[in-house]
C-alpha positions as CSV (number, residue, x, y, z in Angstrom):
1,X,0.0,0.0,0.0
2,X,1.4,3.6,-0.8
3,X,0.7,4.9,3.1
4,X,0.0,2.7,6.2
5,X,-3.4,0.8,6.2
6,X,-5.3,2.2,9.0
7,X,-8.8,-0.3,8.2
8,X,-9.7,-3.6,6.4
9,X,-13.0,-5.6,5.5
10,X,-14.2,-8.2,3.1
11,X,-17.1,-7.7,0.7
12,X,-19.9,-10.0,1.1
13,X,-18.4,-12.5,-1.8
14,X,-15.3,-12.4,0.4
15,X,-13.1,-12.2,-2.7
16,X,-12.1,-7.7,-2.5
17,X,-10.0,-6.5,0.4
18,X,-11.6,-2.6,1.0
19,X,-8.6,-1.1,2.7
20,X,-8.5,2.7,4.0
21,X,-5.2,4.4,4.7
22,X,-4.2,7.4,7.0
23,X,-4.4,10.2,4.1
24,X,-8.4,9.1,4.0
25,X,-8.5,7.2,0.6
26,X,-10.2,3.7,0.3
27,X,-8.5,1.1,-2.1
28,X,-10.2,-2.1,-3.1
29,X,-7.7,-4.7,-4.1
30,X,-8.5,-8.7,-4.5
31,X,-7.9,-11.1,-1.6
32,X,-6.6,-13.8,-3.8
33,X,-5.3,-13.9,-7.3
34,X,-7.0,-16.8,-8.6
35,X,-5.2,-19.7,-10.6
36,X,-2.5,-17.4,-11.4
37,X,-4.3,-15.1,-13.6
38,X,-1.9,-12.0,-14.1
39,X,-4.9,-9.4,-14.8
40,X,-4.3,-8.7,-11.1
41,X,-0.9,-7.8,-11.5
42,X,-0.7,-4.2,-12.1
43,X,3.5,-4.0,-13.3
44,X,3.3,-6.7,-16.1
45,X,2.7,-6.0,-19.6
46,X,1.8,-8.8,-22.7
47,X,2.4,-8.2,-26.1
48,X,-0.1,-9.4,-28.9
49,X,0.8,-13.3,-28.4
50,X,0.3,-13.0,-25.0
51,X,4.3,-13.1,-23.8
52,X,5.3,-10.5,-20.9
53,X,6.9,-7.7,-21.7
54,X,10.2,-6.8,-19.6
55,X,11.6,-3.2,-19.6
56,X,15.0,-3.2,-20.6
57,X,17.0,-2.0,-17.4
58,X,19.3,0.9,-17.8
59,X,22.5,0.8,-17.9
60,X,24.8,2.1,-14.6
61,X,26.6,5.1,-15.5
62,X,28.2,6.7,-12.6
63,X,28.6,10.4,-12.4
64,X,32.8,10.2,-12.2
65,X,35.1,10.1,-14.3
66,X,39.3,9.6,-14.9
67,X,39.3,13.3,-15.3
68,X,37.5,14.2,-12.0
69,X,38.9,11.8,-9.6
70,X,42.9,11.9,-9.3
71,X,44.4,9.6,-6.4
72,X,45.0,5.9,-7.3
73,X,42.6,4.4,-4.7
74,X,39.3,6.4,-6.1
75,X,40.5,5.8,-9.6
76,X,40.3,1.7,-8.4
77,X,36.8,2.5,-6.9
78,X,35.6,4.1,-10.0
79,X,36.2,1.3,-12.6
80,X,35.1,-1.2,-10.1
81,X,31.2,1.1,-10.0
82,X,32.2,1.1,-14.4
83,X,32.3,-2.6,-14.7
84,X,28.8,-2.7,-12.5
85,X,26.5,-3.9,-15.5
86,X,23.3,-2.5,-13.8
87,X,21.5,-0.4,-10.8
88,X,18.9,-2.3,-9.0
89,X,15.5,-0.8,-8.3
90,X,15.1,0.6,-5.1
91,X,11.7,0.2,-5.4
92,X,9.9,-3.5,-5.6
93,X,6.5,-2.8,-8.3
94,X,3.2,-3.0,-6.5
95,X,1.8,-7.1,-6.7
96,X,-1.9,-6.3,-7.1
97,X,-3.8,-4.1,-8.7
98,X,-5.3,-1.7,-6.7
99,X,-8.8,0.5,-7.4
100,X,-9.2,3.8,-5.9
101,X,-12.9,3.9,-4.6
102,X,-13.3,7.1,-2.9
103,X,-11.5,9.5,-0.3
104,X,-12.2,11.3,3.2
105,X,-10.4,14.4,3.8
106,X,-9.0,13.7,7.2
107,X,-7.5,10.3,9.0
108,X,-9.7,7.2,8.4
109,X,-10.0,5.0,11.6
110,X,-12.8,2.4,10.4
111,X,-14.9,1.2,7.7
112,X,-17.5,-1.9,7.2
113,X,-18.8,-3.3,4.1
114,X,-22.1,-4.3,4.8
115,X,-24.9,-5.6,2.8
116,X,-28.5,-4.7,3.1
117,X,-31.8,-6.7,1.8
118,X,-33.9,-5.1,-0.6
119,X,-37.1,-6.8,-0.5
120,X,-38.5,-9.7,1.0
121,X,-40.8,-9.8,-1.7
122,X,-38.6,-9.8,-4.6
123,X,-35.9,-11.9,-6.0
124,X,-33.5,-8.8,-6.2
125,X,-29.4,-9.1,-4.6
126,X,-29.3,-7.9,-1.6
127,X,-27.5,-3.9,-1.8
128,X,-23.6,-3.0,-0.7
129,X,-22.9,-0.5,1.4
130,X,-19.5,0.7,2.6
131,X,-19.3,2.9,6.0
132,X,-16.6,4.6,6.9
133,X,-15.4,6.7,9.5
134,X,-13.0,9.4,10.2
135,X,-11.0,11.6,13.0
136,X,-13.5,14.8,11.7
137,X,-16.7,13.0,13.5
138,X,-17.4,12.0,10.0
139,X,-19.9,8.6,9.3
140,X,-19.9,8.4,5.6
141,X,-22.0,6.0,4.2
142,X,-21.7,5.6,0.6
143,X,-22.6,2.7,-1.8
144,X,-21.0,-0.5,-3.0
145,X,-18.6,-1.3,-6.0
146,X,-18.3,-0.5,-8.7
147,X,-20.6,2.9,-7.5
148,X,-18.6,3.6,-4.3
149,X,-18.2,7.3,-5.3
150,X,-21.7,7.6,-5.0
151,X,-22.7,9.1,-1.3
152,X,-25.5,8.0,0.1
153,X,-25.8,10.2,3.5
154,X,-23.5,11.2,6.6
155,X,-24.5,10.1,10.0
156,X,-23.6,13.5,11.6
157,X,-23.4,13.8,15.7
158,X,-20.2,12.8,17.1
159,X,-17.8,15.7,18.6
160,X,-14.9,14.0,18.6
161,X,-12.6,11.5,16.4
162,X,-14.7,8.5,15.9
163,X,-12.7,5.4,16.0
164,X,-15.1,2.2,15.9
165,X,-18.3,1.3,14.1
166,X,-20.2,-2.0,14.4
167,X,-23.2,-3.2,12.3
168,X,-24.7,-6.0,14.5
169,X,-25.8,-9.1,12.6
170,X,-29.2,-9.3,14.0
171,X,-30.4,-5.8,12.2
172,X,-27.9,-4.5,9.6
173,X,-29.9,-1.7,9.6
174,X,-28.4,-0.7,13.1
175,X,-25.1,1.3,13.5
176,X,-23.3,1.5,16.5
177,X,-20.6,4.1,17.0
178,X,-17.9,5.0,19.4
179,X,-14.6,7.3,19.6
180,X,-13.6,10.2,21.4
181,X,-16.2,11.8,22.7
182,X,-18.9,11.1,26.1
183,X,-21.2,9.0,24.2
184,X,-21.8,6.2,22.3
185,X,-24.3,6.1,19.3
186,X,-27.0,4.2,17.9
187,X,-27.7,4.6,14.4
188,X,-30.2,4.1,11.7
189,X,-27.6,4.7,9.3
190,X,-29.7,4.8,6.2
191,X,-31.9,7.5,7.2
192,X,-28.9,9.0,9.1
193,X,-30.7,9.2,12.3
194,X,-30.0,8.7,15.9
195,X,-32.0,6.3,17.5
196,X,-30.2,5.8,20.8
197,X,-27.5,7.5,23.2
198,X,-25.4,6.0,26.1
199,X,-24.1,8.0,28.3
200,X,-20.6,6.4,29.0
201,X,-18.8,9.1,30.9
202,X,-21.6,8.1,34.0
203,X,-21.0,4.9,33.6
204,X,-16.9,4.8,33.7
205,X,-17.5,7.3,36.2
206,X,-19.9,5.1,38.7
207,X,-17.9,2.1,38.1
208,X,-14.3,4.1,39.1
209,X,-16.3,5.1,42.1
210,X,-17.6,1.9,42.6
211,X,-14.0,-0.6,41.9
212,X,-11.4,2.3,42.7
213,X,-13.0,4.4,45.8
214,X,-13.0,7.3,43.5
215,X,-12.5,10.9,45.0
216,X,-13.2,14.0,43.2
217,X,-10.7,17.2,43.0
218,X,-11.0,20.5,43.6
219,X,-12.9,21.8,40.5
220,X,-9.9,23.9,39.4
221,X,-8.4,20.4,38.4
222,X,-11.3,18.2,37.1
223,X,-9.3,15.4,37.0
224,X,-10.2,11.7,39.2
225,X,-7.5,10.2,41.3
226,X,-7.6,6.5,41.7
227,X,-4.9,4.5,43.9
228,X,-2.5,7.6,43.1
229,X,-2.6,7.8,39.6
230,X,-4.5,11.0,37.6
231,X,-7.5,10.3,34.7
232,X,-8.2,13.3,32.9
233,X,-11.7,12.3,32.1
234,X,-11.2,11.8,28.4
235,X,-12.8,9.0,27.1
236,X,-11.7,6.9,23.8
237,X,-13.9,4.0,22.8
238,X,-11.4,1.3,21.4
239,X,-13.7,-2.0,20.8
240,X,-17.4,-2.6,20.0
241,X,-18.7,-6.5,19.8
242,X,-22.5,-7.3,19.3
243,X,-24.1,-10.5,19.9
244,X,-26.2,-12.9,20.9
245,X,-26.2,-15.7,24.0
246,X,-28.4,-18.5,24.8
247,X,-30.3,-17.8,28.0
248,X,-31.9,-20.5,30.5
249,X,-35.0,-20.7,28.7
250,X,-33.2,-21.6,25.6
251,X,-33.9,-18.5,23.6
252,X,-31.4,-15.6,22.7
253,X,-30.4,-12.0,24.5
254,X,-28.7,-9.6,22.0
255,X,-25.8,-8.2,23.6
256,X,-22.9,-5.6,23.5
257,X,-19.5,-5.6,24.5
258,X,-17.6,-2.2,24.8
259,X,-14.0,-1.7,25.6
260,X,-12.4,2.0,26.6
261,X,-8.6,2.5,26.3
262,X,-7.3,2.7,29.8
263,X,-9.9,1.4,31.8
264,X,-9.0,-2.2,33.1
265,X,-12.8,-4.0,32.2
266,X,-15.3,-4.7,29.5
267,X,-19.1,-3.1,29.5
268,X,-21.7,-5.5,28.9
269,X,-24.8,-4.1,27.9
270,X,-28.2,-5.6,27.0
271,X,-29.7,-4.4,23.4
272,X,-33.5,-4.4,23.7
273,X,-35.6,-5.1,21.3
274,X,-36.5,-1.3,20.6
275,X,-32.9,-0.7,20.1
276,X,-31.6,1.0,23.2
277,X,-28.9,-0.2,25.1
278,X,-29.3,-1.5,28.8
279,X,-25.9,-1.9,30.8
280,X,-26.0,-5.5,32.0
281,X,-22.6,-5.6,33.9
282,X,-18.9,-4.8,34.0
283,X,-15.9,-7.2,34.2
284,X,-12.7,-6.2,35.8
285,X,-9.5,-6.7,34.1
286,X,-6.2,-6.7,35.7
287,X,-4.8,-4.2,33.5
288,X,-6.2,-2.4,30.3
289,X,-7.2,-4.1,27.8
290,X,-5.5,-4.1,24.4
291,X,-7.3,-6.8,22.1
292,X,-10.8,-8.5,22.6
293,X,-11.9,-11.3,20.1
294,X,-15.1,-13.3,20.0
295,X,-15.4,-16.8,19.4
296,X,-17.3,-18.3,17.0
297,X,-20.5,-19.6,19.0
298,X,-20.4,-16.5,21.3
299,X,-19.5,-17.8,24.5
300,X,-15.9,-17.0,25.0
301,X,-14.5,-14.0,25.1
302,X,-10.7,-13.7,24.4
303,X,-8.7,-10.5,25.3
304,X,-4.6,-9.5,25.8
305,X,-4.1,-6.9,28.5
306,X,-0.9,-4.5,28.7
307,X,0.6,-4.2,32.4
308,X,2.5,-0.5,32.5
309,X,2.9,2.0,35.0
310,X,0.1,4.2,33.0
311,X,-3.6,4.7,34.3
312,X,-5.2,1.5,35.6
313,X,-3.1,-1.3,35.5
314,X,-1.8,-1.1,38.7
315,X,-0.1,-4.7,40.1
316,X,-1.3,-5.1,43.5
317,X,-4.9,-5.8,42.2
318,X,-4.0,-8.6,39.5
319,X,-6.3,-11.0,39.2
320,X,-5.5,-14.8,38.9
321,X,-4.3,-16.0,35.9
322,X,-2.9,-12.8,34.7
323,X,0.5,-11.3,34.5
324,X,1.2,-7.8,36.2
325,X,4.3,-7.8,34.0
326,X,3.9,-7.2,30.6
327,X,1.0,-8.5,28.0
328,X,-0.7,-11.9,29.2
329,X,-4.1,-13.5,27.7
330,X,-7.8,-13.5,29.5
331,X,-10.6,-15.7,28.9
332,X,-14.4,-15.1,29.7
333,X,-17.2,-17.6,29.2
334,X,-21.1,-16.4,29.3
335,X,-22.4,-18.6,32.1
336,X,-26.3,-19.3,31.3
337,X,-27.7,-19.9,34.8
338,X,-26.4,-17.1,36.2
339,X,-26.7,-14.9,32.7
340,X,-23.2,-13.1,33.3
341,X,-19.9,-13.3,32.1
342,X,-17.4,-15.5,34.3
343,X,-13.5,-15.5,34.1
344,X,-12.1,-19.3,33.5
345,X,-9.1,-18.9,35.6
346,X,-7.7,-22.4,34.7
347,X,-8.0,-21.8,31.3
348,X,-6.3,-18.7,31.5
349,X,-2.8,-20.1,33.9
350,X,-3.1,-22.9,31.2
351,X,-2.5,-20.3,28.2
352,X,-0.4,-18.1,29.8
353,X,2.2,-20.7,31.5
354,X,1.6,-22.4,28.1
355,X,2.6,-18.7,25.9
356,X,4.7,-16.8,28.5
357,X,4.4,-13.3,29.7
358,X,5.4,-10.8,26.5
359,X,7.9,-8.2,28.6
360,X,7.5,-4.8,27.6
361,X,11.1,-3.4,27.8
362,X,10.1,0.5,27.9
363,X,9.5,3.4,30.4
364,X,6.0,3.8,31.8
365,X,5.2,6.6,29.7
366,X,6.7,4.4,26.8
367,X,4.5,1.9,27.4
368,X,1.3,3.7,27.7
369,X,2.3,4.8,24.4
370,X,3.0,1.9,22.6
371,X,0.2,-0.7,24.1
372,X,-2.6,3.0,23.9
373,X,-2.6,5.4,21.6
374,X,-5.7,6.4,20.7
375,X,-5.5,9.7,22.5
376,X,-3.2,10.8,19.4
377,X,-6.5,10.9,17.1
378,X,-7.5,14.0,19.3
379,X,-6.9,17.4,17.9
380,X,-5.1,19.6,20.2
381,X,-6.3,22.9,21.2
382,X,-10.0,21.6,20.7
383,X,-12.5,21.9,23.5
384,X,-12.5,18.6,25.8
385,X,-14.8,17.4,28.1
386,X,-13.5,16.8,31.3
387,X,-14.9,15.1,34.6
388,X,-16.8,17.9,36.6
C-alpha cells in the first residue's frame, strides 16, 4: 500500500479486500489472485501473443570520471562502479492491482462493508454498502462497488474522532458508533438518524467510584485520582462486539460488549428489542485491555491486556491467571444460569504458563504509548470534556 493501512474488510463474496489508509483514501484490491491469472498484477505487460513484456534496465553510469577523480585508490573505486552492469531498483513494483474507490479528507479510523436486503418480496441481490469513518466525527456512508463514489448520506453527531463502528448481525440496519467523545451512538444509518444514546462518561465514572473508591478534585483540576494515579476524564472507545447468548430458557439475549482505552474491564450491555442499550454488567480486568476477540459460538470472550505503570493497571490488584508484568491472555465464558460473564481462571494459567508473559522493555510513559494510543487521534487545542 502507498501509506500505512489504517482499516480492512471483506465484501460479502469475500473475494475484495476494501482497505482505507491514514491520508483518508479507500482502495479495493483482490484477496486472492486466482489460478495465477496475471490481470491482477498491475507491473506486467503482454504483447499481442500474450508473452510478458520486460523493460529493458538501464544501464549504470556513474557520475565520475578519470578526469574528476585523481588519487589511485578512487581511480580503483571508479572502474570497479564502471564494470557494474546495472542499478537495481530501489523500489519493488506494486503485486496487485489496486482501485481507488473514494476519499475522506482527514485520518480514516474504520470502515464496514455491509450488505442490506432489498425486498423480501422480490428476488432482487441484496445492496452493498461501505461505512466509513474518520477523526472529523465524520460517518460516511456511501454505496458498494463499482458505484462507491456515489454518497448515500452522513451520520452526523459525534464531537470528537470517531474510531469504531459496528453493524450488528441481528439488524444491519443498526449502527453503533464510538470514539472520542462522552457517548456512544445508535444509528439508523440509512436514514442517518439517531435512534439511541449511552451516556458512557456516567458509567466509567460510577464504576471508578464503585472498583477504585474514587475521589473528586477541587474543581480547578477536574481530573479523578484513583490509587495515586491521575484520569483526565477523556474517554476513547477502542472495541465494540455485538451478539447474541443462549439464555436459560433456551432463547437468545442480544448483547454488546464495549472496551475503553485505559480502563482495566469490558461493559456488557443488553440491546432491547426497541434498540436502546441497557448496561448489563462490568468485568474487571487486571490491566487495560489491548485486544478483545469473539469466538465463533459466542461464548468466549478472548482479550490481551498491557501491564505498564500508565492509568489502571496497577499490580497489587491482578487477578488470577494474569500477569502484572507485561502482556498476558484473558478468557471469559457467558455462564447461562447465572446470565453473566465468568473468568475461567484455569483456562487462563493454562494459556499463559503455556505462551509466557510478552515483557515490555520500555518506560511507563513508553508503554502507555505503545500498548494505547488512541488519544493521538484527538486534535489539540479543541475543546474537551473533562470530569466535573
Amino acid at each position: 500500500m502507498p501509506k500505512r493501512p489504517c482499516a480492512i474488510a471483506l465484501t460479502p463474496d469475500e473475494a475484495t479486500i476494501i482497505c482505507g489508509d491514514k491520508f483518508g483514501d479507500v482502495y479495493a484490491l483482490p484477496l486472492f489472485c486466482r489460478n495465477g491469472n496475471k490481470e491482477h498484477l498491475s507491473h506486467i505487460e503482454t504483447d499481442e501473443a500474450g508473452q510478458e513484456i520486460h523493460a529493458a534496465e538501464d544501464p549504470f553510469m556513474p557520475s565520475a570520471t578519470l578526469r574528476t577523480v585523481h588519487t589511485q585508490r578512487n581511480q580503483e573505486a571508479l572502474k570497479h562502479q564502471q564494470n557494474q552492469k546495472s542499478k537495481k531498483s530501489v523500489k519493488n513494483a506494486i503485486s496487485f492491482k489496486r482501485e481507488l474507490l473514494f476519499g475522506h479528507v482527514s485520518l480514516l479510523t474504520d470502515l464496514i462493508c455491509v450488505p442490506v436486503p432489498r425486498s423480501r418480496t422480490t428476488n432482487l441481490q441484496d445492496r452493498t454498502y461501505i461505512i466509513s469513518a474518520d477523526r472529523d466525527e465524520h460517518i460516511r456512508v456511501s454505496r458498494g462497488m463499482p458505484q462507491a463514489h456515489i454518497i448515500e448520506g452522513f451520520c452526523l453527531g459525534h464531537t470528537q474522532f470517531i474510531n469504531r463502528l459496528c453493524i450488528p448481525h441481528w439488524n444491519p440496519q443498526l449502527l453503533i458508533s464510538g470514539g472520542g467523545d462522552d457517548y456512544l451512538l445508535i444509528w439508523d444509518w440509512l436514514s442517518s438518524r439517531i435512534l439511541h444514546k449511552v451516556d458512557l462518561r456516567k458509567l466509567i465514572v460510577d464504576y471508578f467510584k464503585k472498583q477504585y473508591s474514587v475521589r473528586s478534585d477541587q474543581e480547578q483540576e477536574p481530573t479523578v485520582a484513583i490509587k495515586g494515579v491521575q484520569w483526565n476524564g477523556l474517554i476513547a472507545v477502542s472495541d465494540i462486539f455485538a451478539f447474541e447468548v443462549k439464555t436459560v430458557l433456551g432463547g437468545l439475549q442480544k448483547q454488546v460488549a464495549l472496551v475503553c482505552e485505559g480502563v482495566r474491564g469490558i461493559f456488557f450491555f443488553d440491546f432491547s428489542e426497541d434498540g436502546r442499550m441497557i448496561h448489563a454488567g462490568t468485568t474487571t480486568t487486571a490491566a487495560a485491555i489491548t485486544a478483545l476477540s469473539l469466538s465463533s459460538d459466542h461464548n468466549c470472550i478472548a482479550y490481551a491486556i498491557g501491564s505498564s505503570e500508565g492509568i489502571l493497571s496497577q499490580p497489587d490488584s491482578m487477578g488470577e491467571g494474569e500477569s502484572p508484568k507485561g502482556t498476558s491472555i484473558g478468557i471469559l465464558e457467558y455462564d447461562t444460569m447465572k446470565g453473566s460473564w465468568e473468568k475461567n481462571n484455569s483456562l487462563m494459567n493454562t494459556i499463559n504458563n503455556a505462551i509466557g508473559s510478552i515483557p515490555i522493555d520500555v518506560d511507563g510513559q513508553g508503554s502507555e504509548s505503545l500498548l494505547h494510543s488512541l488519544e493521538t487521534l484527538r486534535k489539540k487545542g479543541q475543546d474537551e470534556n473533562h470530569l466535573t
